[in-house]
NURO-264279 format. One record per residue: x, y, z of N, C-alpha, C in turn; residue in one letter. Coordinates in steps of 0.1 Angstrom, whole numbers, padded with zeros to 4 digits, always signed. Each point is the difference from the previous one (the first is absolute). Layout:
// NURO-264279
XYZXYZXYZa;...
END
This chain:
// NURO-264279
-0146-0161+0116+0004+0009-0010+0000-0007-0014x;+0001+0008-0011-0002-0006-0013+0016-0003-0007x;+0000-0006-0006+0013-0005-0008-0003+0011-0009x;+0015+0007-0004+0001+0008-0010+0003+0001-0015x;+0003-0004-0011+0006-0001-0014+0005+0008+0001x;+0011+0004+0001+0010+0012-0003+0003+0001-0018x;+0000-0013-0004+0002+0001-0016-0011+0009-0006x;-0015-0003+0003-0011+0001-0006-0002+0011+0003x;+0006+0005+0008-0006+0017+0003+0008+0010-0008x;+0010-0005-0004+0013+0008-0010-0008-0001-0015x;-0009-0012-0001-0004-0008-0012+0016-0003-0010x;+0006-0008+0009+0010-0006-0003+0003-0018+0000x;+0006-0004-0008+0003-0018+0002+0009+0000+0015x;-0001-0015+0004+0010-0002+0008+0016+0001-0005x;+0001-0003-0011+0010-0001-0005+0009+0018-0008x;-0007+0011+0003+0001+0011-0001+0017+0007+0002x;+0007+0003-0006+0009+0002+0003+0002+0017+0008x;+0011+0003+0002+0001+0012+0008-0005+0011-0010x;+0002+0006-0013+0000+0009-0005-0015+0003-0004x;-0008-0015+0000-0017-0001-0003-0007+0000+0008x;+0005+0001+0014-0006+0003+0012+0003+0016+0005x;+0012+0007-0006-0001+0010+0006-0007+0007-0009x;-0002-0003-0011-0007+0007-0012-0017+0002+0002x;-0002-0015+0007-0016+0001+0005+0002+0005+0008x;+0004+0003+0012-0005+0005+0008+0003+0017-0004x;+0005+0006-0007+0002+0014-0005-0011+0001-0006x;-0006-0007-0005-0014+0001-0010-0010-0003+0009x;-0005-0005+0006-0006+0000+0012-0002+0011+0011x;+0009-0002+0003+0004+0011+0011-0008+0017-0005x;+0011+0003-0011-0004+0013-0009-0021+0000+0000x;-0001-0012-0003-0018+0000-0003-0006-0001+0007x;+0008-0002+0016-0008-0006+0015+0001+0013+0009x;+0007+0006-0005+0003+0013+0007-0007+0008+0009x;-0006+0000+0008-0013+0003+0010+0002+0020-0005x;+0015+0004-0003+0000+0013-0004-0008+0008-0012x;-0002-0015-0004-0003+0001-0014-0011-0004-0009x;+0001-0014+0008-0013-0009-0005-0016-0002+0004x;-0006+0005-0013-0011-0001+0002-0012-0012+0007x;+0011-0014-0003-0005-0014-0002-0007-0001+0015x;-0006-0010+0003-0007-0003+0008+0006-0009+0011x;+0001+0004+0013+0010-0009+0005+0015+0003-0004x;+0001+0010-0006+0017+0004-0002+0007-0005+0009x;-0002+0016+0012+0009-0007+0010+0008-0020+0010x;-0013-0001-0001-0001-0014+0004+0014-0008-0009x;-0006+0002-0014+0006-0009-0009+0017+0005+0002x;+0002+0014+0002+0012+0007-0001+0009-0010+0014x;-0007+0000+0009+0007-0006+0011+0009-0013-0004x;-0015-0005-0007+0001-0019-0002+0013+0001-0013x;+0000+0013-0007+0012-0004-0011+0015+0007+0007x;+0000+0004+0011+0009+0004+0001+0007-0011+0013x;-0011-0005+0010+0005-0013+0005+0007-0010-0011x;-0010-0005-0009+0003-0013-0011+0014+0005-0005x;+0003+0015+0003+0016+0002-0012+0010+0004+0010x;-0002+0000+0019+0008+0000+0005+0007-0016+0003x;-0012-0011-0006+0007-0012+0002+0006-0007-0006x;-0002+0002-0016+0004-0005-0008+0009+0006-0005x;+0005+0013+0002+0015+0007-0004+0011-0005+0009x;-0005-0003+0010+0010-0004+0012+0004-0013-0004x;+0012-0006-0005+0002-0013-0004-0004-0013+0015x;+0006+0007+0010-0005-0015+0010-0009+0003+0005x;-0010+0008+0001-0013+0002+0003-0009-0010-0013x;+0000+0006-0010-0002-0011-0014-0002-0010+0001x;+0017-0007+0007+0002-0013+0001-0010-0005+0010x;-0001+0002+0012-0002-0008+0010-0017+0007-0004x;-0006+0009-0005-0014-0003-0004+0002-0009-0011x;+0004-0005-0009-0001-0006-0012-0002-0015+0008x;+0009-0003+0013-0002-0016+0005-0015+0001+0004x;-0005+0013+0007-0014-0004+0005-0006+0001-0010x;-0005+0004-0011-0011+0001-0008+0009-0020-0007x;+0008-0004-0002+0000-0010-0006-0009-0012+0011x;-0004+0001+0010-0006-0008+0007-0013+0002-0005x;-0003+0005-0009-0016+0001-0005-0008+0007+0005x;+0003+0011+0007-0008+0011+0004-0008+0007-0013x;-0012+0007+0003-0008+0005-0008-0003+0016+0001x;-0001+0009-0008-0005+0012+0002-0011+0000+0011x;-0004+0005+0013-0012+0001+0004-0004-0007+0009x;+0010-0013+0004-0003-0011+0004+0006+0002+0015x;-0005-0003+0009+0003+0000+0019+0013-0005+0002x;+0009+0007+0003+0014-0001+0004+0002-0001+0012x;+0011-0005+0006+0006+0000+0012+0016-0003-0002x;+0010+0007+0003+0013-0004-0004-0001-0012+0008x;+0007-0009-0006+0006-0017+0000+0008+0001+0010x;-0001-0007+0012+0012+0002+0010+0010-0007-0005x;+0000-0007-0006+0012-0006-0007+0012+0008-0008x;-0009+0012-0001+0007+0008-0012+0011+0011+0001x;+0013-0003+0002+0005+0008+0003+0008+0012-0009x;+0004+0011+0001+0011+0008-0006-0008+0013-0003x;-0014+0002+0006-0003+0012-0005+0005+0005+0015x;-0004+0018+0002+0004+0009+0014-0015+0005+0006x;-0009-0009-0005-0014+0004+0009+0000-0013+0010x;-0015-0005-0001-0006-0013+0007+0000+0001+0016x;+0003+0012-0002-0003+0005+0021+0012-0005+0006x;+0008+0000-0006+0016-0008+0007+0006+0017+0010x;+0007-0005+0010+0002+0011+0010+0009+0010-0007x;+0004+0011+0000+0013+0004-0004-0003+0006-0017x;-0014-0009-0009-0002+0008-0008-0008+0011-0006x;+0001+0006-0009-0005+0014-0002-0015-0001+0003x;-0007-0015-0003-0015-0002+0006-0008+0003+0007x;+0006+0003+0013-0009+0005+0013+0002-0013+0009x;+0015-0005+0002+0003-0010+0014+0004+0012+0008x;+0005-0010+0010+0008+0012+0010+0011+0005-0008x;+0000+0009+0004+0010+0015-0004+0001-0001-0021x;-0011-0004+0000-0005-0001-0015-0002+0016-0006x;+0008+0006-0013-0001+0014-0004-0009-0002-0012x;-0007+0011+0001-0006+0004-0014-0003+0012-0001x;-0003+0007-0011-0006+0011-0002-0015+0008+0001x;+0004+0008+0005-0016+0007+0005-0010+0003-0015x;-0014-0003+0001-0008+0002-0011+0002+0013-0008x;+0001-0001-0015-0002+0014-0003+0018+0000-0009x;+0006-0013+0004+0018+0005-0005+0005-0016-0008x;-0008-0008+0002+0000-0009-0011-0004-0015+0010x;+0002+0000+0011-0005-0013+0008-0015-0002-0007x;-0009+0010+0004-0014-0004+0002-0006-0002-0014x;+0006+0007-0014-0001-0003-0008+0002-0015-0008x;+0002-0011+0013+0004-0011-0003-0013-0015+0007x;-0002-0007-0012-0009-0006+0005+0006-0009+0014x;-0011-0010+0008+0004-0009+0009+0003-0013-0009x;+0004+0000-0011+0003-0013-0006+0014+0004+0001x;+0004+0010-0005+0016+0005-0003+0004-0004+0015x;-0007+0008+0007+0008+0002+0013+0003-0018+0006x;-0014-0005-0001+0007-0016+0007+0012-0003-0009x;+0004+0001-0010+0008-0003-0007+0015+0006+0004x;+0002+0011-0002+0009+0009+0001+0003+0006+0015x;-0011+0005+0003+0000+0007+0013+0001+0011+0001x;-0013+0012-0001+0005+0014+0002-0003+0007-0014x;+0004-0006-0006+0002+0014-0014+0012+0001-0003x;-0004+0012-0007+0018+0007-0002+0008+0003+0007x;-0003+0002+0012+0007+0006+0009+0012-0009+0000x;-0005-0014+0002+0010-0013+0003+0012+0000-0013x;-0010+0003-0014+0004-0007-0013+0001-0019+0005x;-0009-0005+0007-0003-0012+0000+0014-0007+0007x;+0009+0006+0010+0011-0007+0007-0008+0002+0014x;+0010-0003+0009-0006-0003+0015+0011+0015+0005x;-0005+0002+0012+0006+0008+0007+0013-0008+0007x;+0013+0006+0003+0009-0011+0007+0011+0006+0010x;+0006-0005+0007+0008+0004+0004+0014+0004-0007x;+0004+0010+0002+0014+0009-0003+0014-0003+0007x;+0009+0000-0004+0010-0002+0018+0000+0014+0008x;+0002-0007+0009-0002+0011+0013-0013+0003+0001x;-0010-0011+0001-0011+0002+0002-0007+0008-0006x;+0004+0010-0012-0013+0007-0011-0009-0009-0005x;-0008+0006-0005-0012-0008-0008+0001+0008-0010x;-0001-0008-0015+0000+0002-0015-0019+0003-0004x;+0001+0009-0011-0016-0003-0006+0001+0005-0011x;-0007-0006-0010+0003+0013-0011-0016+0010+0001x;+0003+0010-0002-0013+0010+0000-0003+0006-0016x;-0010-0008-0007-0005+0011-0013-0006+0007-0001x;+0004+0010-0008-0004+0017+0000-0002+0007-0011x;-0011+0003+0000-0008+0006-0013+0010+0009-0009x;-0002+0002-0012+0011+0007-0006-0002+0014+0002x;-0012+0006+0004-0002+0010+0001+0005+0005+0010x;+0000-0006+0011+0009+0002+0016+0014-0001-0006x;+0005-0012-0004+0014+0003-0007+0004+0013-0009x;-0011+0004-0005+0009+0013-0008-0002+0011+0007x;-0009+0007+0010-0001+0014+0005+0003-0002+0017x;+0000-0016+0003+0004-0002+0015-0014+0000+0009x;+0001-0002+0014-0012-0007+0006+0000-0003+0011x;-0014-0006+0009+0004-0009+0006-0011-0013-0004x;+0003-0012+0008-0006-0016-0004-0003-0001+0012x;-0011-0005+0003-0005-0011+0015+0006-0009-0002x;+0007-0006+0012+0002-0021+0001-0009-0002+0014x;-0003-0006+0000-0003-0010+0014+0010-0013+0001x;+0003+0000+0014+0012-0008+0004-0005-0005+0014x;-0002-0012+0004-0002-0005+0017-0013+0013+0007x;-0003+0001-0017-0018+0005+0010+0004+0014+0002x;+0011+0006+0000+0002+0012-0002-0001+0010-0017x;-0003+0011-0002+0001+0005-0009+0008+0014-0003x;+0008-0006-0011+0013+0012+0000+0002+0011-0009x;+0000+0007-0005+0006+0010-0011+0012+0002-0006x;+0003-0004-0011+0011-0002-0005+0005+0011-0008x;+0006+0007-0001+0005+0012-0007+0006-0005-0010x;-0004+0002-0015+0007+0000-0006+0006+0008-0015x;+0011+0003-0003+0005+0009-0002+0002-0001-0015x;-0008+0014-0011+0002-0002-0013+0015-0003-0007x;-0008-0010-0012+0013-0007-0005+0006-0011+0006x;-0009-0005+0009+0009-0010+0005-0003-0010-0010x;+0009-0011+0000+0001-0012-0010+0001-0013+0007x;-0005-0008-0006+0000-0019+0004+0012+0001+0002x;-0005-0008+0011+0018-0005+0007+0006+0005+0010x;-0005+0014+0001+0006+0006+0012-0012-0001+0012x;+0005-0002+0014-0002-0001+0009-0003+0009+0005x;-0013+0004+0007-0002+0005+0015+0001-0006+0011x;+0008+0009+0009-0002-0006+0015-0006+0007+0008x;-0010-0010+0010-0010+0008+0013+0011-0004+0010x;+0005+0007+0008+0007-0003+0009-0008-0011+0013x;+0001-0005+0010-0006-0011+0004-0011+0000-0003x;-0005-0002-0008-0016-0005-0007+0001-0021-0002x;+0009-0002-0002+0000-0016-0002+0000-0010+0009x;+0004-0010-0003-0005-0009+0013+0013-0009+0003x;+0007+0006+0008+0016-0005+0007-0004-0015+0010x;+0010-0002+0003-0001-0016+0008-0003+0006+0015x;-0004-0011+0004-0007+0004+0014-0004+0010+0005x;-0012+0005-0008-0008+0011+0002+0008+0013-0003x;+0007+0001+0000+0007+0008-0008-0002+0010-0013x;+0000+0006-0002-0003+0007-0014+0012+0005-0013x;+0004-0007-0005+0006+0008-0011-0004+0011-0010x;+0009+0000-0008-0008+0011-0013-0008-0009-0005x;-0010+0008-0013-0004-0005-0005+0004+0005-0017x;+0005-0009-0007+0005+0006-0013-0007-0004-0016x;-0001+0008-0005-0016+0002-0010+0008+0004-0011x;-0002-0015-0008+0009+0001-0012-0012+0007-0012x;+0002+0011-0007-0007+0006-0006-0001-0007-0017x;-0014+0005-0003-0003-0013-0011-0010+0011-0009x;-0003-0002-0008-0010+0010-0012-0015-0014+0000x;-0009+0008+0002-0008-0005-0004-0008+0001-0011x;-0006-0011-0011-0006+0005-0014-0010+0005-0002x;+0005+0007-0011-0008+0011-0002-0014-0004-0012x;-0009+0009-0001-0008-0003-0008+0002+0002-0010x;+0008+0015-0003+0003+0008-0012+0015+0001-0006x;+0010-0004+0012+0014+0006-0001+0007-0014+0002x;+0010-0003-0006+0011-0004+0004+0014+0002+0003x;+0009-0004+0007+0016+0008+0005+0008-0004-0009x;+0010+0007-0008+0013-0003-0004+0010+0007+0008x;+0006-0006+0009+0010+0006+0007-0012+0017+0008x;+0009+0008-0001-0010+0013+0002-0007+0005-0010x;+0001-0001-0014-0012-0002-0008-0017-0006+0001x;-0006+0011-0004-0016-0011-0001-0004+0000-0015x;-0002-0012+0002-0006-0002-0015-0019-0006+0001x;-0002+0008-0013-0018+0004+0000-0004-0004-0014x;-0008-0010-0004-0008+0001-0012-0010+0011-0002x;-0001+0002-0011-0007+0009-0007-0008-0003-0009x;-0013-0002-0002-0007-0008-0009-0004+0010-0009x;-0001-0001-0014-0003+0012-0007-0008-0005-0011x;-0007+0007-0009-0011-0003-0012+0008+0000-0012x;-0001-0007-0006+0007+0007-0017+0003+0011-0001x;-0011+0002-0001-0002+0017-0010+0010+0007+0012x;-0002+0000+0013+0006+0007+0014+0018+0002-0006x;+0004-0018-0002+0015-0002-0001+0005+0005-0018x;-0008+0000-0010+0006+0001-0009-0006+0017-0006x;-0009+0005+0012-0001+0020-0004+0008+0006+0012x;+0007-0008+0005+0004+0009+0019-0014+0005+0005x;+0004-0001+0015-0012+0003+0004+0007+0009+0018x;-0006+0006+0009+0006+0005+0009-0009-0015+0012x;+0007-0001+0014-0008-0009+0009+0003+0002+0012x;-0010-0001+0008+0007+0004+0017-0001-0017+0003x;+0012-0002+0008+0007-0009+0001-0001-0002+0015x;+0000-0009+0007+0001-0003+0015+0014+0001+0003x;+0009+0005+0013+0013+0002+0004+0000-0005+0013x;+0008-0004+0010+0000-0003+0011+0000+0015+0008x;+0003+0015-0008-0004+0010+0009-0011+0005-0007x;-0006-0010-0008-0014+0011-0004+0001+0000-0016x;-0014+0001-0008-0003+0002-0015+0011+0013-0005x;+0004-0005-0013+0005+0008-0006-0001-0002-0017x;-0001+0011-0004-0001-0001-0017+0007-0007-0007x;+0002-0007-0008+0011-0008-0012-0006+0005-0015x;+0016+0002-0005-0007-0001-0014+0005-0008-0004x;-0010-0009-0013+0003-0012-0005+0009+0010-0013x;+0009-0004-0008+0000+0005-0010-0006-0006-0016x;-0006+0004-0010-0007-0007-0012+0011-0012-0001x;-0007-0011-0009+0005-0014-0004+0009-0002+0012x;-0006-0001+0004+0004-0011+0019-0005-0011-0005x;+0003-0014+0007-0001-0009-0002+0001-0012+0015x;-0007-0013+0001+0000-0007+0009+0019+0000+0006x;+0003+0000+0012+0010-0002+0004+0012+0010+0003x;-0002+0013-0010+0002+0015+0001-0001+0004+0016x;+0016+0004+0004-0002+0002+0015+0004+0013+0001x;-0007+0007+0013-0002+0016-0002+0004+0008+0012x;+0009+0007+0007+0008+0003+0011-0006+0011+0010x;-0005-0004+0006-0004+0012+0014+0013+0005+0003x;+0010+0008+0002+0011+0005+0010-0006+0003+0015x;+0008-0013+0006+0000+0006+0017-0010-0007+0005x;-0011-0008-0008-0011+0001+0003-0002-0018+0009x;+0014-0004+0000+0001-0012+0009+0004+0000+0013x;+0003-0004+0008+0003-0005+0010+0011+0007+0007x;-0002+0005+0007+0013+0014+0005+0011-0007+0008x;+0008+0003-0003+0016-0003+0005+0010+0013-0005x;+0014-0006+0002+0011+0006-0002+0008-0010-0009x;+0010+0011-0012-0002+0013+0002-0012+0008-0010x;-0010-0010-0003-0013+0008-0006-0010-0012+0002x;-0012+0005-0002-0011-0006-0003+0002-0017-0008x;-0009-0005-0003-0001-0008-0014-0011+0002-0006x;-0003-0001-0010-0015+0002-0011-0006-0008+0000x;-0006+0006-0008-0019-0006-0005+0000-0006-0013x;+0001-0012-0002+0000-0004-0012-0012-0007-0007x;-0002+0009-0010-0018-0003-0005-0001-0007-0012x;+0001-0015+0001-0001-0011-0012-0020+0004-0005x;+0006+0003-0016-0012-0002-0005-0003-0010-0006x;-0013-0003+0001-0010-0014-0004-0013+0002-0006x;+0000+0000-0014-0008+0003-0010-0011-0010-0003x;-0016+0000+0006-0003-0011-0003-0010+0008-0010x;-0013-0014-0004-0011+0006-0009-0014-0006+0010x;-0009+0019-0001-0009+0000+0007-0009-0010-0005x;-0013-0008+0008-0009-0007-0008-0008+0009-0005x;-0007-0005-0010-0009+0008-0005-0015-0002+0004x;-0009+0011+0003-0008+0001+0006-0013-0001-0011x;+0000+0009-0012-0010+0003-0005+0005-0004-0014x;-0013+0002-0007+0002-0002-0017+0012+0009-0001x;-0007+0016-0002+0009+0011+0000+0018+0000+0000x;+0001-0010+0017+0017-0003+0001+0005-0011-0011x;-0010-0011-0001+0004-0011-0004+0001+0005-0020x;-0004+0010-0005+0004+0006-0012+0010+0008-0001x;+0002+0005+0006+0016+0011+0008+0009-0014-0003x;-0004-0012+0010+0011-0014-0007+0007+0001-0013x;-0015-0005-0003-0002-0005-0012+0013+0010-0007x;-0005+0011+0000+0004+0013-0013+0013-0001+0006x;+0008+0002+0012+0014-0003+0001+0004-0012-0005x;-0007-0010+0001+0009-0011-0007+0002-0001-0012x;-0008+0006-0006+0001+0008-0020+0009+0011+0000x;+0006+0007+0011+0009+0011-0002+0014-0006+0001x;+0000-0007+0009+0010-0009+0002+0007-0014-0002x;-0011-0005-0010+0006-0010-0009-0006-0010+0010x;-0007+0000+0014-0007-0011+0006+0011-0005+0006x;+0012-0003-0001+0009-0004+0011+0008+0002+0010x;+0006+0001+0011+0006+0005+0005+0017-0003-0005x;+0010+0002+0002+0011-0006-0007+0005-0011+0006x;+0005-0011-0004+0007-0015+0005+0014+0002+0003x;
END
């Protein structure tokens, strides 16, 4: 398999802090959008930016890639995890989400397969794991964490796992939240053949478009000048589906805009949709645009304000 750059694929330094990495990958993401994007290779690329920003948000995932790439690994270059190397939850060790004995992961199509075989020797599995090992519980349960698309999390569902070569259906129920647990009643793997539960610590997995605040989703909005400073109307993506927004005139970068209800269902209400706007400037294509410039920068004194 190939050694991956998780920096380079963000087009980020190593030295990138949290807020400049989630920022690329929102700008990325948004432009990789297979929903959306016309580019070539979108999808592909969408995968590789959304692996690169499941490892690098995760602080000890980070870490313990940050020791292997300091051994001088190269983008592209023939890998083999180091047997020497320990502290990741892949490398075919028994018990992890990898595919040892009684190794869990997620069925294609829910975020496992969407993961290359570099991640996996590393980590083990995908998201399913969030990169820990499967373990024993007292009384013989078995722990895992299971991530789950946000869309499953808001209208409810079911997820494939595979577990000891079997394959299970996991019900899971809108609005649930990180942290809370499902239990399969004997599904896990008890002492001496034995079976306990199996208990599935529930986790969010990232999104391309959305992020969580509590039951809140928060959404950028990218808009044109002329869009933010004449109002303009926009159908907007929702976790139940497009809906209209109006921007109102002289909007501005950072101007946040309220869906009602339109988050994450609980009690005793919903949470919203919160739509950060982000005003950039289109390139200019032709003479024609590039005088439209021009002539605004003479209406407007040519600067933006300091």
């Amino acid at each position: 398999m190939e050694f991956k750059d998780y920096y380079e694929a963000l087009g980020v330094e190593a030295g990138a802090g949290e807020a400049e990495i989630k920022t690329a990958y929102r700008r990325l993401a948004r432009k990789y959008h297979p929903d959306v994007s016309k580019e070539k290779g979108a999808e592909e690329r969408f995968k590789a930016i959304n692996e690169a920003y499941e490892v690098l948000r995760d602080k000890d995932k980070r870490a313990q890639y940050d020791q292997l790439k300091a051994r001088g690994y190269r983008p592209g270059e023939e890998f083999r995890p180091p047997p020497d190397f320990g502290g990741f939850g892949g490398f075919g060790q028994q018990g992890g989400f990898g595919g040892g004995q009684g190794g869990f992961h997620q069925q294609p199509g829910f975020g496992g397969g969407d993961f290359s075989d570099f991640f996996e020797s590393l980590f083990g599995g995908g998201r399913a794991g969030g990169g820990a090992r499967a373990r024993q519980a007292p009384m013989g349960d078995t722990r895992a964490k299971l991530a789950v698309p946000l869309e499953i999390a808001y209208a409810g569902g079911t997820q494939s796992i595979s577990i000891d070569g079997r394959t299970l259906e996991v019900k899971i129920p809108a609005g649930i939240r990180p942290g809370q647990v499902i239990r399969l009643a004997a599904q896990g793997q008890g002492p001496a053949g034995q079976r306990g539960d199996l208990l599935l610590e529930i986790d969010y997995r990232p999104h391309g478009e959305f992020e969580v605040d509590g039951r809140n989703i928060l959404y950028t909005l990218a808009l044109a000048p002329w869009e933010a400073a004449l109002g303009t109307k926009v159908s907007v993506p929702t976790l139940g589906g497009r809906v209209d927004l109006r921007v109102p005139p002289e909007s501005d970068t950072g101007r946040k805009l309220r869906l009602r209800g339109r988050g994450l269902p609980g009690k005793p209400e919903a949470g919203d949709q919160i739509v950060e706007l982000e005003v950039y400037a289109p390139k200019p294509q032709t003479d024609e645009q590039r005088e439209h410039y021009a002539r605004m920068a003479e209406l407007f004194e040519g600067r933006a304000p300091r």
